[in-house]
C-alpha positions as a Markdown table, in Angstrom:
| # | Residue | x | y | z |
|---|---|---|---|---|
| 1 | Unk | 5.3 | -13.2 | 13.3 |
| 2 | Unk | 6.1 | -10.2 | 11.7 |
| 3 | Unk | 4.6 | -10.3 | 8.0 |
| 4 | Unk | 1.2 | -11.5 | 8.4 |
| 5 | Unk | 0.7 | -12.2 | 4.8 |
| 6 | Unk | 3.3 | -15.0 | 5.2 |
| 7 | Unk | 1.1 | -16.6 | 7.6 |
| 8 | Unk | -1.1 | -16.5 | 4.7 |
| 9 | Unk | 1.4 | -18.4 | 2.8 |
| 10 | Unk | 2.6 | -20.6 | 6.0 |
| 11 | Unk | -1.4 | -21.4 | 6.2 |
| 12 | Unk | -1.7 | -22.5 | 2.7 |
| 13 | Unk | 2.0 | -24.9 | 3.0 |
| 14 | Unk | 0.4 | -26.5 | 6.7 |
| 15 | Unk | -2.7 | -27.3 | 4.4 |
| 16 | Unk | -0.7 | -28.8 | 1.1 |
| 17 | Unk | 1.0 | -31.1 | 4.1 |
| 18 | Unk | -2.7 | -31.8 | 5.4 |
| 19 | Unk | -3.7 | -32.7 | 2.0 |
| 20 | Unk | -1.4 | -35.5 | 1.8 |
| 21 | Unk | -2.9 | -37.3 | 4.4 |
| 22 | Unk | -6.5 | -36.8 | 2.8 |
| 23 | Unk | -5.9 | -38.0 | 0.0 |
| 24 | Unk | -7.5 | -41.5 | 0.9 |
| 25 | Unk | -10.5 | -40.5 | 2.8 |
| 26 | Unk | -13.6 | -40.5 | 0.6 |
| 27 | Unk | -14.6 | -36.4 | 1.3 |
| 28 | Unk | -11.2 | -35.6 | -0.7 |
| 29 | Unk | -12.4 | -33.8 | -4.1 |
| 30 | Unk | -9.1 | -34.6 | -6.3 |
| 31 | Unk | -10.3 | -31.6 | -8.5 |
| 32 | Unk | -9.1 | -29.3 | -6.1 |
| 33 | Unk | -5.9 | -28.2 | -4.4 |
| 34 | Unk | -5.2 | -26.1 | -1.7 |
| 35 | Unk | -5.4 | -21.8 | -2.3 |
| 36 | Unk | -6.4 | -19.0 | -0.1 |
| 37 | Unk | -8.7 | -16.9 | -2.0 |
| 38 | Unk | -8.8 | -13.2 | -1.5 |
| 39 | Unk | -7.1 | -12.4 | 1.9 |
| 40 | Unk | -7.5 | -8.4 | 3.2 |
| 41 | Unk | -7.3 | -6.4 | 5.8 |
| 42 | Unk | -9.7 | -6.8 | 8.1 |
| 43 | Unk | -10.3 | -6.1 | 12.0 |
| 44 | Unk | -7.0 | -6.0 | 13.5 |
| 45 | Unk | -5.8 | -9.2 | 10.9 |
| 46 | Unk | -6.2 | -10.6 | 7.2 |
| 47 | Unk | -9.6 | -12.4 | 6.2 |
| 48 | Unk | -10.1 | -14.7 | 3.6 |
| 49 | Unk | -11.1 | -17.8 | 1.9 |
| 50 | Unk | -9.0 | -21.1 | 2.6 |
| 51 | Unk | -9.8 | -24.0 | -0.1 |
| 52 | Unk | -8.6 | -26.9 | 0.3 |
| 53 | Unk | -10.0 | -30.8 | -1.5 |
| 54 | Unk | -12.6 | -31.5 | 1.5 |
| 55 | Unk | -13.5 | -28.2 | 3.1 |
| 56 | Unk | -14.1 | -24.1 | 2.3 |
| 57 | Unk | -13.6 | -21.9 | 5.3 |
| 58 | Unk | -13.8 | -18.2 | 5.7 |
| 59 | Unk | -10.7 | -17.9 | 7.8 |
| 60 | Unk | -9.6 | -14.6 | 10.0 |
| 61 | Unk | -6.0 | -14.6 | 11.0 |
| 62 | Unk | -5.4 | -12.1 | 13.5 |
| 63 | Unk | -2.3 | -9.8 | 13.6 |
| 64 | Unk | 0.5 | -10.7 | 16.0 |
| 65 | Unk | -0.3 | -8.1 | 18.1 |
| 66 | Unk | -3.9 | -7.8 | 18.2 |
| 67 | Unk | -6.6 | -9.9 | 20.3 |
| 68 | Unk | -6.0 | -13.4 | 21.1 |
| 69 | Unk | -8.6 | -15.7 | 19.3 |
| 70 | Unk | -11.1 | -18.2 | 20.2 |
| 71 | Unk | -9.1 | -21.2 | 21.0 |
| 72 | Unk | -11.4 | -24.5 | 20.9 |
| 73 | Unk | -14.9 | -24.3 | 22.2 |
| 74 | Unk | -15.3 | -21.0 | 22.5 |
| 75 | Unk | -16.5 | -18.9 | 19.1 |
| 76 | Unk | -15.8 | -15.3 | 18.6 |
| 77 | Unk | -18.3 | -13.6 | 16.2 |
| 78 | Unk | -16.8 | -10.9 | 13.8 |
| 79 | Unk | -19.2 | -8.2 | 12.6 |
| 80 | Unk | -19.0 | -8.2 | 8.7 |
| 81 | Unk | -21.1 | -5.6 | 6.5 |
| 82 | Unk | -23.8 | -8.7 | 5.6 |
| 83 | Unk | -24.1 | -9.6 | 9.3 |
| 84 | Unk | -22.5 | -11.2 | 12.1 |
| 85 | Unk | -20.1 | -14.6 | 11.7 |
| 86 | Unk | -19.2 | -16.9 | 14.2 |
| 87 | Unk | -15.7 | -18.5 | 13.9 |
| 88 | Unk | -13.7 | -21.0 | 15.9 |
| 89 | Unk | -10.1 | -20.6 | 16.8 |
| 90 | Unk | -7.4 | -22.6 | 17.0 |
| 91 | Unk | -3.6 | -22.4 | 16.7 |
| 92 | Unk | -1.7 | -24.2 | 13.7 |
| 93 | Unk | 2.2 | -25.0 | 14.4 |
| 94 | Unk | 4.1 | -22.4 | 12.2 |
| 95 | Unk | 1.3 | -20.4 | 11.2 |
| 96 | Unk | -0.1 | -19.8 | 14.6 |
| 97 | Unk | -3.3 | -18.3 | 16.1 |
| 98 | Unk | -6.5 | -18.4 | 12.7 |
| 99 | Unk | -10.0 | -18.4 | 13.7 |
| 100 | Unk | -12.2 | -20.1 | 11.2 |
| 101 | Unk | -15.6 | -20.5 | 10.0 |
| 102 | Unk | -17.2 | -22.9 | 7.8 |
| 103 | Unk | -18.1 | -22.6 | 4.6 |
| 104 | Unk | -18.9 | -26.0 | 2.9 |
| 105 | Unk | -17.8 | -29.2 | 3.9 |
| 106 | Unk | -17.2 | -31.6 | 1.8 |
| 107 | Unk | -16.5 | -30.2 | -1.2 |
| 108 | Unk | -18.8 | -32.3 | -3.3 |
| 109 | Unk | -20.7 | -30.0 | -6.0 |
| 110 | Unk | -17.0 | -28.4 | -7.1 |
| 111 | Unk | -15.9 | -29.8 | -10.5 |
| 112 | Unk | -12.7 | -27.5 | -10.4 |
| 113 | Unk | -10.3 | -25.4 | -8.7 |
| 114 | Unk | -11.8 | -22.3 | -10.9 |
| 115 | Unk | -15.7 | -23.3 | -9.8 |
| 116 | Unk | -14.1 | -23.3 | -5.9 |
| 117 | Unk | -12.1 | -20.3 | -6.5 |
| 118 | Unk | -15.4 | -18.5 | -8.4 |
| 119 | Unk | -17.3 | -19.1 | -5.2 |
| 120 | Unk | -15.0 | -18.2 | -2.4 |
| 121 | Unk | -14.9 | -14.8 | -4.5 |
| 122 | Unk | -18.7 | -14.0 | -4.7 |
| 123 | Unk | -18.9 | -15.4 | -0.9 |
| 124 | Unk | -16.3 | -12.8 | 0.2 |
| 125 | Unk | -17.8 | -10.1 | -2.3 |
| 126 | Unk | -21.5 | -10.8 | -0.7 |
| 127 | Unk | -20.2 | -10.7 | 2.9 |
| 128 | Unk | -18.3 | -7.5 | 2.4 |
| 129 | Unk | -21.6 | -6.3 | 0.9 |
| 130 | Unk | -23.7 | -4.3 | 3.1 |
| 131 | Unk | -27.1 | -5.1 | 3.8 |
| 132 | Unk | -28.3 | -1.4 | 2.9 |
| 133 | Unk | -26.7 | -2.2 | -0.7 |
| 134 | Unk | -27.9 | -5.2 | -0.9 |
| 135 | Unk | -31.9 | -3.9 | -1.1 |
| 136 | Unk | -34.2 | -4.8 | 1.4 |
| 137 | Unk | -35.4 | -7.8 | -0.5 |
| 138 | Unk | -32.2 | -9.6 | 0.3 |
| 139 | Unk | -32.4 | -11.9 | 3.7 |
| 140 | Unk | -30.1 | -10.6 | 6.7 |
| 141 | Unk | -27.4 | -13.7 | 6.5 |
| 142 | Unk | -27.9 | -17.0 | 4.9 |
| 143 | Unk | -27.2 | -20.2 | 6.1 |
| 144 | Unk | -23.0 | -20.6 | 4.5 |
| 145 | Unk | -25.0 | -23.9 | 3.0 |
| 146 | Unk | -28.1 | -22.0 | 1.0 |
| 147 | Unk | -24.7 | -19.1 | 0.5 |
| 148 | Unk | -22.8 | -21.5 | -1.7 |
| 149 | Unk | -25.7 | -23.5 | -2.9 |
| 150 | Unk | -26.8 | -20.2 | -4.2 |
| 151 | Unk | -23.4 | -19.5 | -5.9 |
| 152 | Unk | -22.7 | -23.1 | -7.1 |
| 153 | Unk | -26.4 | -23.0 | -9.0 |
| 154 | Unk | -25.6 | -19.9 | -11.4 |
């Protein structure tokens, strides 16, 4: 896999496929559609936000070339500025290796692609925040429940 921002776009079409089958279940949030939210360079691959209709996940997809990720059980933690972040990997046919980390599941609270997209963008700006910035006041790494609660509430 050469162009690792067409993963990004391979990620997002495996997911639109995914969504199909959702549809049905009763955590599917019809206000939203899959996006992936702010995707940069980051350790050795591009990180991001994936939203999709019944989850939010920071997601790490890992350059061709660079380490292997955490395939099932086992979770890697990445260092971010805010604090460490454990993620799980797996291995998506066409996209291949992404290692993921949970972000709010279901997606009950969102009333629209913008509110979902508003919050994957202050989650990614507060975990590429470091704590020095962030004043001493602020704790070292929130639940990703009271992180989005948070966000969702202004």
């Amino acid at each position: 896999m050469s162009d690792i921002r067409e993963r990004v776009a391979r990620l997002c079409d495996s997911y639109e496929a995914t969504a199909e089958r959702m549809k049905a279940l009763p955590i599917f949030n019809a206000a939203l559609r899959v996006e992936a939210i702010g995707f940069q360079d980051f350790g050795g691959g591009l990180l991001g936000v994936l939203v999709t209709p019944w989850f939010m996940n920071l997601v790490f997809l890992p350059r061709s070339d660079g380490p292997v990720p955490a395939v099932g059980e086992e979770m890697r933690t990445h260092l971010l500025p805010a604090g460490p972040c454990e993620f799980m990997g797996t291995r998506l046919e066409g996209v291949g290796p992404i290692e993921s980390c949970s972000l709010l599941s279901p997606m009950v609270g969102l009333e629209s692609q913008e509110e979902a997209r508003s919050a994957a963008i202050e989650t990614l700006r507060l975990l590429f925040t470091p704590r020095s910035e962030a004043g001493p006041a602020r704790p070292f790494f929130p639940s990703r429940r009271e992180l989005l609660q948070g966000i969702l509430r202004r």
